[in-house]
C-alpha positions, 0 to 999 in steps of 0.5 A: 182114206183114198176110195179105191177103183171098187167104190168108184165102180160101185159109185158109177154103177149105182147112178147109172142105176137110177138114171135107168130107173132099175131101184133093185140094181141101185140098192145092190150098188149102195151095199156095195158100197157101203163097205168101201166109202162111206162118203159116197154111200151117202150120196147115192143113197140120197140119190135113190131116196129122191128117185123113189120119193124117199126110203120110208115116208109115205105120200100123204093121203089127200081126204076128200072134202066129204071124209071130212066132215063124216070125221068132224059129224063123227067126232061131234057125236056122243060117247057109244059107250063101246068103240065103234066103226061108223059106216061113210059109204056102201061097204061089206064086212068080210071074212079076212081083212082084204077086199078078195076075202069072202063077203059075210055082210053089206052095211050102208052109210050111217050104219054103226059097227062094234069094234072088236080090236082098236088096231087095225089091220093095213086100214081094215077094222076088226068088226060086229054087226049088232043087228046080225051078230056077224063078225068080221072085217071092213075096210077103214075107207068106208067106216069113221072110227070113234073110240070110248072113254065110257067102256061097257064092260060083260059080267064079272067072273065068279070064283067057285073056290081052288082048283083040282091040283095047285098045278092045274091051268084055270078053268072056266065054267061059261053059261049063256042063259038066253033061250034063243041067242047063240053067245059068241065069245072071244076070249084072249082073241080064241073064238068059241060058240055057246048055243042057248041055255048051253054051257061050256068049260074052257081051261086057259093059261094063268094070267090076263084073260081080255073078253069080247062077246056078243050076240045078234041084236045086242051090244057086245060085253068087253072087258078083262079080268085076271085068271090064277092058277089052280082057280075054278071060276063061273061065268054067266051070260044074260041079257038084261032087257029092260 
């Protein structure tokens, strides 16, 4: 098939484009032209890849020689037991995964942090300060994570026996048996506050139920367990010192 006059416009509007440097104009041309010549299409598409050093790869990140060796002294280190975020550099935890979010902590090199997910969040790690109990974020930049294969897991679930209707949701009776420490508990990603010697019900949807919690001084308890509808079960949270 002969291109039309449309697709030769369209064609010469986008070159146009990208010797002007105007992406935005070049991208319109392109879904112009695409319904017209298919031929041409492809090659200003190819043309405003290489004018924006390509259409979805990234630029490779260049490690500086000292993230280097913080990565192999990392790597060479031993199983936590838990997934951590070893500090690099001067850096602060805070309250949303962005340098604008509010300042919670500031943590110095060498300086071990418990991960609370193994995602990240555009390069920011979901993280607690075991000294603080301090929840939060840091940048990837300033932290070497070094994932477990040697996971410590929190107390199993005890199960108190069927529920109040088989309809019922699951529900939770969660104790935290400490004198002085506040439990935070993070449950399927729901964050709940448990003072000393309270004890708190929570009902939840059947099903998995993924567990993460800690308090000041201590090394979070990470695990899961499955929940069954109409089940009523205890939970019981004490830190065992030696």
């Amino acid at each position: 098939m002969r291109p039309n006059k449309s697709s030769n416009a369209y064609y010469g509007l986008g070159l146009t484009s990208i010797a002007l440097k105007n992406k935005p104009l070049a991208q319109k041309a392109l879904a112009g032209l695409k319904g017209l010549d298919q031929a041409k299409a492809n090659l200003l598409e190819t043309e405003i890849n290489k004018m924006t050093g390509g259409a979805t790869v990234p630029p490779p990140q260049v490690k500086s020689a000292q993230r280097m060796k913080d990565e192999e002294a990392v790597a060479k280190m031993a199983d936590f037991g838990f997934d951590a975020a070893v500090v690099t550099q001067i850096g602060t935890i805070r309250e949303t995964p962005k340098i604008a979010g509010k300042l919670l902590l500031s943590v110095k090199r060498n300086d071990i942090l418990s991960l609370v997910a193994r995602a990240d969040s555009n390069d920011w790690f979901q993280v607690v300060d075991e000294k603080t109990g301090i929840e939060g974020w840091i940048d990837g930049k300033t932290v070497v994570v070094k994932f477990t294969n040697n996971k410590i897991t929190g107390p199993p679930l005890v199960e108190d026996g069927a529920g109040v209707t088989a309809e019922a949701n699951p529900v939770i009776s969660i104790s935290n048996l400490e004198q002085k420490t506040t439990l935070s508990l993070k449950l399927n990603g729901v964050l709940y506050k448990i003072p000393p010697q309270g004890t708190k019900t929570v009902s939840l949807v059947p099903g998995k139920l993924s567990f993460y919690g800690w308090s000041p001084g201590i090394r979070p308890a990470i695990g899961s367990s499955v929940l069954v509808k109409g089940r009523k079960y205890s939970w019981t949270f004490k830190i065992n010192r030696p």
